[in-house]
C-alpha positions as CSV (number, residue, x, y, z in Angstrom):
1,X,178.6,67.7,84.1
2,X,175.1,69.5,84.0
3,X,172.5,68.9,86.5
4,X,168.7,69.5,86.2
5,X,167.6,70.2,89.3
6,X,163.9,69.9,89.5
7,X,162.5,72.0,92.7
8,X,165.6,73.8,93.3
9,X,164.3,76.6,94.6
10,X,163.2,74.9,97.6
11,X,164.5,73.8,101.2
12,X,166.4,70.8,100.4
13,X,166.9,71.6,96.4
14,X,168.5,75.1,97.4
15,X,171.0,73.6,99.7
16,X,172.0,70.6,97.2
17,X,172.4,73.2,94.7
18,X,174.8,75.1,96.3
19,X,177.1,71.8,96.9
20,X,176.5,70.9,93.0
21,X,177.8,74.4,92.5
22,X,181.0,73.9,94.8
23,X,181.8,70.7,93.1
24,X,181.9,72.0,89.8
25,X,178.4,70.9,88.6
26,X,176.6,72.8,86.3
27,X,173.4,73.4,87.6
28,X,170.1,74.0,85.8
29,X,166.7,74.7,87.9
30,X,163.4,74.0,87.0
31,X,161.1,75.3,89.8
32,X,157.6,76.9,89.2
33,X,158.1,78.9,92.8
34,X,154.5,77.6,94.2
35,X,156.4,77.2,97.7
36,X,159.5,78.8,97.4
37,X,161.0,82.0,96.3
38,X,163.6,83.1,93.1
39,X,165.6,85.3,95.7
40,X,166.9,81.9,97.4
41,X,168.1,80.7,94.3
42,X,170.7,84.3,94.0
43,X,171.4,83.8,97.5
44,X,172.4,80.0,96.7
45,X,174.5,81.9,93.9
46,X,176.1,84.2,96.0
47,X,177.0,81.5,98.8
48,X,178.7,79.4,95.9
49,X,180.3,81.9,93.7
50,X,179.2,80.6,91.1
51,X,176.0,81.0,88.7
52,X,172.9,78.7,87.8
53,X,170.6,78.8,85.2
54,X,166.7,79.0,86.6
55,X,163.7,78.1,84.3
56,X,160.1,78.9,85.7
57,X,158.3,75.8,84.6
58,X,155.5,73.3,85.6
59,X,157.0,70.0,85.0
60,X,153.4,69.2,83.5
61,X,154.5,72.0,80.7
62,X,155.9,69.3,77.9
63,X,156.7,72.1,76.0
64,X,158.5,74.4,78.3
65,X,159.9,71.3,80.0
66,X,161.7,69.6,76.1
67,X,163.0,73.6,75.8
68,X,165.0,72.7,78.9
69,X,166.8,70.0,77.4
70,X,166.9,71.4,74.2
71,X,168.7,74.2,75.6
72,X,171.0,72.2,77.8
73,X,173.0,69.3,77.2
74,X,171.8,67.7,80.9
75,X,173.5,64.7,82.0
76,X,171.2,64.0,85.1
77,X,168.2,65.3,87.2
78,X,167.6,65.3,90.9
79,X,163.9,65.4,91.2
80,X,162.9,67.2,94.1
81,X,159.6,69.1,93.0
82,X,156.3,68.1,94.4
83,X,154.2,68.7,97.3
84,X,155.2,67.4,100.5
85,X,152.3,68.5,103.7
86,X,151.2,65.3,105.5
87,X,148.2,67.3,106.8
88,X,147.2,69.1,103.3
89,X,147.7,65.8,101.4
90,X,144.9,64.1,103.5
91,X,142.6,67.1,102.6
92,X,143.5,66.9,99.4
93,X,144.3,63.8,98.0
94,X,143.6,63.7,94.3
95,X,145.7,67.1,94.2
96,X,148.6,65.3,95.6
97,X,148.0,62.0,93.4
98,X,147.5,64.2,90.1
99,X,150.7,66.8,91.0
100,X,153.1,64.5,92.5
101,X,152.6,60.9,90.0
102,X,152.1,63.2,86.8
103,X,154.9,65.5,87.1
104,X,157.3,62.9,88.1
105,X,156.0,60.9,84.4
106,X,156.5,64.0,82.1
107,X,159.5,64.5,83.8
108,X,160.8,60.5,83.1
109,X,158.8,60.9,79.5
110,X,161.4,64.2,78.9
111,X,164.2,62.5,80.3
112,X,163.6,59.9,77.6
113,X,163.1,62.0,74.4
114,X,166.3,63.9,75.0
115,X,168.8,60.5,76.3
116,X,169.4,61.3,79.8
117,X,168.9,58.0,81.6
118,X,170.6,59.0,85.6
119,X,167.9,60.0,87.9
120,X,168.1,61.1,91.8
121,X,164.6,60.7,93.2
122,X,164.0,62.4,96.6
123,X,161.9,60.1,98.2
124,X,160.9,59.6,102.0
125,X,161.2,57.7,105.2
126,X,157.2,58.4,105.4
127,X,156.7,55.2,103.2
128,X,157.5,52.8,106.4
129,X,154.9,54.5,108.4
130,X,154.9,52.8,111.6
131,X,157.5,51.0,111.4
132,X,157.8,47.0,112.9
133,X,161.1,47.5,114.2
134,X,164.0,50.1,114.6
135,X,166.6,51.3,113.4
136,X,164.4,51.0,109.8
137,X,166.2,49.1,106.9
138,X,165.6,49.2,103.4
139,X,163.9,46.4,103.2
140,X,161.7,47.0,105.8
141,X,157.9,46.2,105.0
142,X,156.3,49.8,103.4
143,X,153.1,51.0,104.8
144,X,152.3,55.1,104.4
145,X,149.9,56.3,106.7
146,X,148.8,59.0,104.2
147,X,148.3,60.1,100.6
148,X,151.7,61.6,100.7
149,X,153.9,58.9,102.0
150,X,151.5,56.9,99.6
151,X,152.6,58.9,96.3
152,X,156.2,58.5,97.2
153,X,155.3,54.7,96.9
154,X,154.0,54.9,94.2
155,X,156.9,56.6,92.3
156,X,159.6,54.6,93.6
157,X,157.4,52.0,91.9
158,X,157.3,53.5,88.9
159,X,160.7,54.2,88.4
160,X,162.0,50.7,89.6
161,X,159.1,49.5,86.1
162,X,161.2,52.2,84.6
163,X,164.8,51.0,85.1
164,X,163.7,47.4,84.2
165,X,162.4,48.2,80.6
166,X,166.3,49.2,80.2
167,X,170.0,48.8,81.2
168,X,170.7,52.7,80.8
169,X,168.6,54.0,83.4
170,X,170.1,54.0,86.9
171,X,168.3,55.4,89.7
172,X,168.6,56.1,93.3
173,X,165.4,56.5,95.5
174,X,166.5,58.5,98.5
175,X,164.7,57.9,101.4
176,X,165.0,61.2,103.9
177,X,164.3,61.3,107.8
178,X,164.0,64.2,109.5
179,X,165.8,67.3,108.2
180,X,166.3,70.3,109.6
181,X,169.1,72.5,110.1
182,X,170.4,75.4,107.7
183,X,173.8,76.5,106.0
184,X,175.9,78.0,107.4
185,X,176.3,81.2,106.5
186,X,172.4,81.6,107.5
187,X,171.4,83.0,104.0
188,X,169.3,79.5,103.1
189,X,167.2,78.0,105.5
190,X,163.3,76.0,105.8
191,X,160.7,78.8,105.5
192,X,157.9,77.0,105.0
193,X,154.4,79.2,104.3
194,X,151.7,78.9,107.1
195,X,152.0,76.9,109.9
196,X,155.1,74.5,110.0
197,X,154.2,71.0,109.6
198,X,157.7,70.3,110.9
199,X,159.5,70.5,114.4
200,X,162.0,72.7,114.2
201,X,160.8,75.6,111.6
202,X,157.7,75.8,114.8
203,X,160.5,76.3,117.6
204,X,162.3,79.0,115.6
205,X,158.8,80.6,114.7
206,X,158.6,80.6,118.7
207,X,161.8,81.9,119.1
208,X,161.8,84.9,116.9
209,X,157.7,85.3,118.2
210,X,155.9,85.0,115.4
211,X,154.5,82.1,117.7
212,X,153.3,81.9,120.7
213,X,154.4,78.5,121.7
214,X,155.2,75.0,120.6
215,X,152.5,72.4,120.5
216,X,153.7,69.0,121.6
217,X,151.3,66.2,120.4
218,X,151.3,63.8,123.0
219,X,153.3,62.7,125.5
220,X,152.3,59.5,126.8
221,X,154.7,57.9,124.3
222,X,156.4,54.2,125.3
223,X,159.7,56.7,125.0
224,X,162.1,57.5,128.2
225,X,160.4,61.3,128.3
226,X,156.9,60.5,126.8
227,X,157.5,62.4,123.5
228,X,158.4,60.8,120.2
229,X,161.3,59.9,119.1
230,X,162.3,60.9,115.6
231,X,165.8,60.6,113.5
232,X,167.1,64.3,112.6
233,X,169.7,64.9,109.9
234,X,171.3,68.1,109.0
235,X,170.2,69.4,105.6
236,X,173.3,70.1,104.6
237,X,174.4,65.9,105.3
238,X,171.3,64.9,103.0
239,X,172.6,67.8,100.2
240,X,176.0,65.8,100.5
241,X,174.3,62.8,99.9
242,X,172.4,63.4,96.7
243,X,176.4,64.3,95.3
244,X,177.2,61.0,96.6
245,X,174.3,59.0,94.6
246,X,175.1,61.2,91.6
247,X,178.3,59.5,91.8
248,X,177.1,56.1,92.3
249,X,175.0,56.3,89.0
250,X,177.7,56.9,86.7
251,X,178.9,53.2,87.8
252,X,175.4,51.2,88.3
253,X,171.8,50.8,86.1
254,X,169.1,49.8,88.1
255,X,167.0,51.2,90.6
256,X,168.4,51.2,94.4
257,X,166.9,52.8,97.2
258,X,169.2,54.2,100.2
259,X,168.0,55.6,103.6
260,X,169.9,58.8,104.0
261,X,169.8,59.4,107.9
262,X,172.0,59.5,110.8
263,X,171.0,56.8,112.8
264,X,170.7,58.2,115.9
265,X,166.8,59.2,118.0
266,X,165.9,62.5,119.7
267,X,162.8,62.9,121.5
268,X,160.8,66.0,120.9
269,X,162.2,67.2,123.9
270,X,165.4,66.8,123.6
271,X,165.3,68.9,120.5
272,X,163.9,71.6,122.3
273,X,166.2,71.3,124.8
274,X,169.2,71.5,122.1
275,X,167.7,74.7,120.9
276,X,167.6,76.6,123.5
277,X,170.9,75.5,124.6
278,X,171.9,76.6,121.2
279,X,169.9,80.0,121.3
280,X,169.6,81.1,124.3
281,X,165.8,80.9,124.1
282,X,163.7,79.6,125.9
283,X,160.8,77.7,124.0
284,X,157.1,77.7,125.5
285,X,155.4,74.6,124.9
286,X,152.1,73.1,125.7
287,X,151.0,69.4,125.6
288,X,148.1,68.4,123.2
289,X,146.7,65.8,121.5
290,X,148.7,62.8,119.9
291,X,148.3,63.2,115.8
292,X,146.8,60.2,113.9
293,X,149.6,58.2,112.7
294,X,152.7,59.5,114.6
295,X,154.9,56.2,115.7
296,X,156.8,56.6,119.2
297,X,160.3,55.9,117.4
298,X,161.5,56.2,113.6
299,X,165.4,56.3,112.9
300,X,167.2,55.1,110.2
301,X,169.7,52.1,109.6
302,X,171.7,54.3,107.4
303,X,174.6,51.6,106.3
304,X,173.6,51.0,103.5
305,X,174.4,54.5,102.3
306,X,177.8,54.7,103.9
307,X,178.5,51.0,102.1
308,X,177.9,51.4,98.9
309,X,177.6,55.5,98.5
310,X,180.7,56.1,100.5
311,X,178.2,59.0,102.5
312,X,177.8,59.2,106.2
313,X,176.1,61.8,108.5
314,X,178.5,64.2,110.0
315,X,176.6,67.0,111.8
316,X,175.5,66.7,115.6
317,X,172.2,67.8,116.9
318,X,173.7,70.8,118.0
319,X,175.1,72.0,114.7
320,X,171.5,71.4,113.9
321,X,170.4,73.6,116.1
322,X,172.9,76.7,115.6
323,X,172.3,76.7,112.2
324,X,168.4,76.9,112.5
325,X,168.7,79.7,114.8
326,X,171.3,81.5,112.6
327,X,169.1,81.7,109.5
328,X,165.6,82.4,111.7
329,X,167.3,85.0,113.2
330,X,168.7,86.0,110.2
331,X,165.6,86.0,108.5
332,X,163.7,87.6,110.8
333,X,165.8,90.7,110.7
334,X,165.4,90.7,107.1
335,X,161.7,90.7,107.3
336,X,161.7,93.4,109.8
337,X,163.6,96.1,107.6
C-alpha cells in the first residue's frame, strides 16, 4: 500500500514514517519544510532501510498537490501538516484559521478527484481544554482555550460533514496528549525552532546549555507537588498508533475519533526529576507565572484505542526520558562540528 504522508518531515510525521517504512508501506511525503528540515527525512531513510519519495509542496498548491496523485497510485493520507504553537496561534489567529482549515480542504478536495477515500487526521487533546473531569473520554464536552485547539475543532468537524456525504470515506481523528520522547537510535528527535513551547525539548535545551534554565509556570496547582499534571506518551507509541488506525480504516467508513495516550499523569516535576535521573543532569528551574489556560490535570482515558484499534501505550516515562536525551545530545554534537 502507498501512504501520503502529509507533514512528514516533521516530529511526529518523521517518526510514523519510519514505522510505515518497517511495515512495508510505501511512503510518499508532501512537506513544504516551513518547520522542519529534508535531512530528517534521509535520516528516517537510513533508520528504516528503506526509501521514500519527498515532494516540496504547499498543500494550498492544487496543482503540485493533483501531480502527487497523478504520480502515485495513494491508497491513504495521514494528515499531519499545519501549524501547531499555542502561543503563536493567539498572536496570529487568521494565519492559523487560513493555513490550518484551507490546507486540510484542498487536501480532502485532492483526495476526492483522484478516489482515495481513507484519511488519518492528527488531531489534538487541546480540543477539551480544561477539562470537567479526568481521565478525558471521547465524549467529553470540547472547549479549546485558543485558536489552535479551536482549528482542530473545526476540522474534525469538517471531516465528520465529510464522511456523511458518503459510505467510502473512513476517517480517524487522532486526538494526541503529550508527546515527547525520540527513536531510538537518536537520529530523529523534536527540534523545534525558537523557544520550545513544550516541556521536554526546554529541559534538553537546558541540558545541552543552550538554556539557562527551565521556567515552571506556576506552582500553586490543586496537584500533590503544586505543578501540573499532564499525560506524556512516547512518540514512537503515537507513530504505532497511526499504523493501527490505518488498519482500522480498511474495515470501517465513518468518522471515529480515538484518544491516543497512555493514561497515566506526571507533574512537571516529576518529569524533571525522570530526566535527570535519565541524564545525569541536573535541570535549573525557576518558578514563574501560571500561563492563561493551563488546567492542573489532563490525561487520557485511552480504551477506546486499545478496544477497537488493538493499540496500547507501551513506553515508561523513563524510556521517554533516555531517548530525549539520546538525540539532544546527539544533536548537539552534530551542531557543534
Amino acid at each position: 500500500m502507498s501512504i501520503l504522508v502529509t507533514g512528514g518531515a516533521g516530529y511526529i510525521g518523521s517518526h510514523t514514517c519510519v514505522e510505515l517504512l518497517q511495515a512495508g508501506y510505501d511512503v510518499i511525503v508532501v512537506d513544504n519544510l516551513a518547520n522542519s528540515r529534508e535531512e530528517t527525512l534521509r535520516e528516517v531513510e537510513a533508520i528504516s532501510g528503506e526509501s521514500l519519495t519527498c515532494y516540496s509542496t504547499n498543500l494550498l498548491d492544487t496543482n503540485g498537490l493533483d501531480q502527487v496523485f497523478e504520480n502515485h497510485t495513494i491508497d491513504a493520507v495521514i494528515h499531519f501538516a499545519g501549524l501547531k504553537a499555542v502561543g503563536e496561534s493567539v498572536e496570529k489567529p487568521l494565519h492559523y484559521y487560513e493555513t490550518n482549515l484551507l490546507s486540510t480542504i484542498q487536501l480532502c478536495k485532492a483526495m476526492e478527484r483522484h478516489g482515495v477515500h481513507k484519511l488519518v487526521f492528527s488531531s489534538s487533546a487541546t480540543v477539551y481544554g480544561i477539562p470537567e473531569q479526568v481521565p478525558v473520554h471521547e465524549n467529553a464536552p470540547i472547549q479549546a482555550l485558543n485558536p489552535y485547539g479551536r482549528t482542530k475543532i473545526m476540522i474534525e468537524e469538517i471531516l465528520r460533514d465529510l464522511a456523511a456525504t458518503d459510505e467510502k470515506w473512513s476517517i480517524s481523528l487522532l486526538r494526541y496528549f503529550n508527546p515527547i520522547g525520540a527513536h531510538k537510535s537518536g537520529r530523529i528527535g523534536e527540534e523545534p525552532s525558537g523557544i520550545p513551547n513544550n516541556l521536554m525539548p526546554y529541559i534538553t535545551q537546558v541540558a545541552v546549555g543552550i538554556r539557562e534554565e527551565l521556567s515552571v509556570f506556576g506552582d500553586d496547582y490543586p496537584t500533590e507537588d503544586g505543578t501540573c499534571i499532564r499525560d506524556y506518551i512516547h512518540v514512537v507509541d503515537l507513530a504505532l498508533g497511526h499504523l493501527k488506525a490505518l488498519e482500522k480504516l480498511e474495515e470501517t467508513s465513518g468518522a471515529q475519533a480515538y484518544n491516543l495516550g497512555t493514561g497515566n499523569g506526571y507533574s512537571v516535576l516529576e518529569v524533571v526529576a525522570a530526566f535527570e535521573e535519565a541524564s545525569g543532569k541536573t535541570i535549573p528551574k525557576k518558578v514563574v507565572e501560571r500561563r492563561p489556560g493551563d488546567a492542573p490535570v489532563t490525561y487520557a482515558d485511552a480504551s477506546k484505542a486499545e478496544r477497537e484499534l488493538g493499540w496500547k501505550a507501551e513506553r515508561g516515562l523513563g524510556e521517554m526520558c533516555e531517548d530525549s536525551w539520546r538525540w539532544q545530545s546527539h544533536r548537539a554534537k552534530q551542531l557543534a562540528e
